[in-house]
C-alpha positions as CSV (number, residue, x, y, z in Angstrom):
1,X,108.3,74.5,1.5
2,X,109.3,78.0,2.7
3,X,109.6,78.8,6.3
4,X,110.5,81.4,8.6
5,X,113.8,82.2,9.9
6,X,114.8,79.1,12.4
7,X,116.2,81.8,14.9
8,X,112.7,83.0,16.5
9,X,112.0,81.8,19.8
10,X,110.1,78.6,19.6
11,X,107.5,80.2,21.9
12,X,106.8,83.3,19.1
13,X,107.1,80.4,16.0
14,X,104.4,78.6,17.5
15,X,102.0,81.2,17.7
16,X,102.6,82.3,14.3
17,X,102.4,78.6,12.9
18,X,99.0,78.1,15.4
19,X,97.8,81.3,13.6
20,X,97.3,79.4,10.3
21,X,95.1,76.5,12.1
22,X,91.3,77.5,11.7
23,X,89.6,76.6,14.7
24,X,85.6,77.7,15.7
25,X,84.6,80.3,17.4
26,X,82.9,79.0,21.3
27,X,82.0,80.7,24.5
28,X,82.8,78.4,27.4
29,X,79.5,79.4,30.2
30,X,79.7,78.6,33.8
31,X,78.5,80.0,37.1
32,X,79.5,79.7,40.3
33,X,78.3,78.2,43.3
34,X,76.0,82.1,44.5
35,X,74.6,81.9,40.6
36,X,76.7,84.5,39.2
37,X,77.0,83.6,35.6
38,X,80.9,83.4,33.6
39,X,81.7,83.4,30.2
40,X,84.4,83.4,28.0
41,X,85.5,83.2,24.4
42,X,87.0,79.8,24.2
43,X,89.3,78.7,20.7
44,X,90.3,74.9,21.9
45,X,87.8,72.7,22.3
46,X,87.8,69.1,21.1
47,X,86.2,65.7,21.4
48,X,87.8,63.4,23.6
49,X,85.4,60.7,23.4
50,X,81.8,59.6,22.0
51,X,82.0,56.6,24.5
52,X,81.3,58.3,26.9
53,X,80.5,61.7,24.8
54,X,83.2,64.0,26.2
55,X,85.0,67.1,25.3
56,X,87.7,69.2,26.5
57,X,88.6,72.6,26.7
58,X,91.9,74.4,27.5
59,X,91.0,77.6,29.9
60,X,94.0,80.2,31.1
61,X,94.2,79.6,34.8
62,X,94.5,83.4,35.8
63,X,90.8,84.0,34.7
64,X,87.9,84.8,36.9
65,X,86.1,81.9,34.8
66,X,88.8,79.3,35.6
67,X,88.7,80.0,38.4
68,X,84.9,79.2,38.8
69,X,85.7,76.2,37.0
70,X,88.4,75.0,39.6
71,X,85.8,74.5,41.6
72,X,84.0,72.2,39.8
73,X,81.3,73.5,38.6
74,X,79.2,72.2,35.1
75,X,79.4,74.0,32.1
76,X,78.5,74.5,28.2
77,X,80.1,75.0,25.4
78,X,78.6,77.4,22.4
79,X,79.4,76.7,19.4
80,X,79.1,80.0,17.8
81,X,77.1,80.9,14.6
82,X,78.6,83.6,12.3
83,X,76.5,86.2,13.2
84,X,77.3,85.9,16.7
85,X,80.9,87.6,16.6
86,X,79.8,90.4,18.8
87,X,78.8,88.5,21.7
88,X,82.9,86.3,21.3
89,X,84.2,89.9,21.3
90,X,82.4,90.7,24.9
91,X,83.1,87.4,26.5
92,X,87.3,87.6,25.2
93,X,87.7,90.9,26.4
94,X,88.3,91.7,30.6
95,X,87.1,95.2,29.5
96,X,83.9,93.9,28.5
97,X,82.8,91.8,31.1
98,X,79.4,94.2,31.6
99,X,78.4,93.4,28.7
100,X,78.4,89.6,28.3
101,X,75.0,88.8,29.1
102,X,73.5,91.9,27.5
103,X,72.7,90.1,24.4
104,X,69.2,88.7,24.5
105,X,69.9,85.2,23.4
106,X,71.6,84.5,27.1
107,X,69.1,81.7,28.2
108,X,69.2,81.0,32.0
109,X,67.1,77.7,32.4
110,X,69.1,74.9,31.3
111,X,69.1,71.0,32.3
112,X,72.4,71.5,34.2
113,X,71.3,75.3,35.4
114,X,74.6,76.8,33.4
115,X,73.3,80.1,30.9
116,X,73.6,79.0,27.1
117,X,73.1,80.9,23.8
118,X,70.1,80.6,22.0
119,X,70.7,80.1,18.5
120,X,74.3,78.7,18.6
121,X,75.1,76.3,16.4
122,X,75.7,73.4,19.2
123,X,75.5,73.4,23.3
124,X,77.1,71.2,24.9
125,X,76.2,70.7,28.7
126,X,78.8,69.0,30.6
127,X,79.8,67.9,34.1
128,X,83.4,68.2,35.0
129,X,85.0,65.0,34.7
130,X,88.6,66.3,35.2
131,X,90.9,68.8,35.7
132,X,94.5,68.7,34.9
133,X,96.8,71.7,35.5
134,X,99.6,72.5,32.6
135,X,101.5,75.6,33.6
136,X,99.4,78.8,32.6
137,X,96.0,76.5,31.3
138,X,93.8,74.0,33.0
139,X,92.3,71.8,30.2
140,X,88.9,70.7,31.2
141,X,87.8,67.7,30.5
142,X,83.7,67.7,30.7
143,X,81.2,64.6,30.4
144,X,78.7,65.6,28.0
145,X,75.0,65.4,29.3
146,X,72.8,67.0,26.9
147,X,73.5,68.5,23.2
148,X,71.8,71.1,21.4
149,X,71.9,71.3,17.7
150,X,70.6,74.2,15.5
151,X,68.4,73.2,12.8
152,X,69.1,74.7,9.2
153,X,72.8,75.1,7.8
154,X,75.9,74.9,9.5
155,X,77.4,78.4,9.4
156,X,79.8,78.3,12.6
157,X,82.0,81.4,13.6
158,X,85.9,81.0,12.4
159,X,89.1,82.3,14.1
160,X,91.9,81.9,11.4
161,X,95.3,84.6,11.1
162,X,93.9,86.8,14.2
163,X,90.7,87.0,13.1
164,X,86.4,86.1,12.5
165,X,86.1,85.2,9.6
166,X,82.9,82.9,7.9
167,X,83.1,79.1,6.1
């Protein structure tokens, strides 16, 4: 097996080896206590548990959205579809943050009150079970309450080498 010159920082070989794991595409959706809504791209999430169902997601603490979810707030997790690369490219950017919940498919009635996409592949609504702090990320552990799945083919939203790509 070739490999990369064993002198890079371990910080920089990391990225470039994380760079080769495909991971979907989500958008992490919150809002805060006043009912302004929060999103952001998210690229780890994972199951933690199906007894009870459970996920978690890893969140940079220096974001406006973290910092919402500090506070303990419920959330979901969009699983995006393909053709839903425009609306990850609003929620990663700070630049873009206007236009996050321009797109159409923004539904603001949920079980847990939190917007969702319409037409994601999967929802997941969940109520913060816990927080733990690891230096720069909070990962977010959430108890899952309700799931939505989309009917029809899986065709989910890939991040691989930097960038969208479809299964």
């Amino acid at each position: 097996m070739a490999s990369q010159d064993l002198d890079i920082d371990v910080g920089k070989a990391m990225k470039l080896g994380m760079r080769r794991l495909a991971s979907g595409v989500c958008i992490l959706s919150t809002k805060c206590a006043e009912g302004t809504p929060f999103a952001m791209t998210v690229s780890s999430v994972t199951s933690v548990s199906d007894t009870p169902p459970s996920l978690l997601v890893c969140v940079n603490n220096t974001t406006s959205t973290g910092e919402v979810l500090r506070k303990g707030v419920p959330f979901c997790i969009n699983v995006l579809s393909y053709n839903q690369e425009l609306i990850s490219r609003y929620c990663a950017s700070s630049g873009s943050k206007n236009m996050r919940f321009s797109d159409s498919r923004w539904k603001h009635v949920s079980s847990n009150g939190v917007p969702y996409l319409e037409g994601a592949q999967a929802v997941f609504f969940c109520e913060q079970d816990k927080t733990i702090l690891y230096n720069t990320h909070d990962i977010v552990i959430g108890r899952i309450q309700e799931v939505l799945v989309e009917a029809g083919p899986v065709s989910s939203l890939i991040y691989l080498d930097g960038s969208y790509q479809q299964p």
